[in-house]
N, C-alpha and C positions, 0 to 999 in steps of 0.2 A: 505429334509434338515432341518436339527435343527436351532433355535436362541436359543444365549445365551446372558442374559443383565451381561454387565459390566458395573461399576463406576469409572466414571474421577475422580480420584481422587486430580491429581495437573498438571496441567501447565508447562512443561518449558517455566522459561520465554524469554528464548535466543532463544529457535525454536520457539517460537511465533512471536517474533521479527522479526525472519529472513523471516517467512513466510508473515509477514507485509511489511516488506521493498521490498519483488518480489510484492505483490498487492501495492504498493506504486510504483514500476518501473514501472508496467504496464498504473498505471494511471498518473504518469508523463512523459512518452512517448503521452500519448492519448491528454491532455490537454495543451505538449508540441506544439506538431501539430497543434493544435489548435489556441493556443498562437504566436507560429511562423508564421502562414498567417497573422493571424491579426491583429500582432504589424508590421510584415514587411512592409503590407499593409501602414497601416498608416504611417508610418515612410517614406514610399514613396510618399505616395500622400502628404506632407506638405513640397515638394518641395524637399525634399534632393534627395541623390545622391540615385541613386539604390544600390550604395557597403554599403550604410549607413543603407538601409535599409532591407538587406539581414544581416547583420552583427548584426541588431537588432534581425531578428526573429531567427539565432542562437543562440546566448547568453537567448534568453526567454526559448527556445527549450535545451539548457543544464542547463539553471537554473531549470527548471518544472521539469525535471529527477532528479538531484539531490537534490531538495526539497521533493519531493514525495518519495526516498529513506530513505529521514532523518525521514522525519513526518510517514512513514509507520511504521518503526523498532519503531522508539517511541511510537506510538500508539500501535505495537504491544506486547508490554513491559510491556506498560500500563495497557493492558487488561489482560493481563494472570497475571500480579500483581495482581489487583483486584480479579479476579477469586480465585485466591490462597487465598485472605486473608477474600473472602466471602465466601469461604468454610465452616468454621464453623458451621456457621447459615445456610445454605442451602442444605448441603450437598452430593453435587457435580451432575453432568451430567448424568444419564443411558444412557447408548449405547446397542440398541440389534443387536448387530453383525451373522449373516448365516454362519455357518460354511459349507464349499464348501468340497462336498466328490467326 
């Protein structure tokens, strides 16, 4: 099998984004989980109700999803901006890609 190097040459910055905001779902799901035992917990043991404190770790648990949605696509926007506009000076990424026969 042969490689051949290619050059990244630009960025979309919209599929970069989207590919951010799936690694931003992932890890607002993870930290959701996380967040939602934890604030439940607490939320319970300082006396409240248990509906009070199951109603806490959902709302943590859909807040951490759709935060991590926002700040992923953002960041991933961010990044492939940058990349685009440090191109210039750097001159982009080689990729040696195997071409499969």
């Amino acid at each position: 099998m042969t490689t051949t190097a290619y050059l990244v040459k630009k960025l979309g910055i919209m599929s970069v984004a989207k590919f951010g905001a799936i690694i931003g779902l992932i890890e607002g799901i993870i930290m959701g989980l996380v967040l939602a035992i934890v604030g439940g917990a607490a939320a319970a043991s300082m006396g409240e109700s248990m509906g009070l404190g199951a109603a806490t770790g959902i709302g943590m648990f859909i807040g951490s999803v759709i935060m991590g949605v926002i700040f992923g696509f953002i960041a991933g926007a961010v990044v492939a901006f940058i990349y685009n506009f440090a191109l210039n000076t750097m001159g982009g990424i080689e990729v040696d890609l195997e071409v499969k026969q």
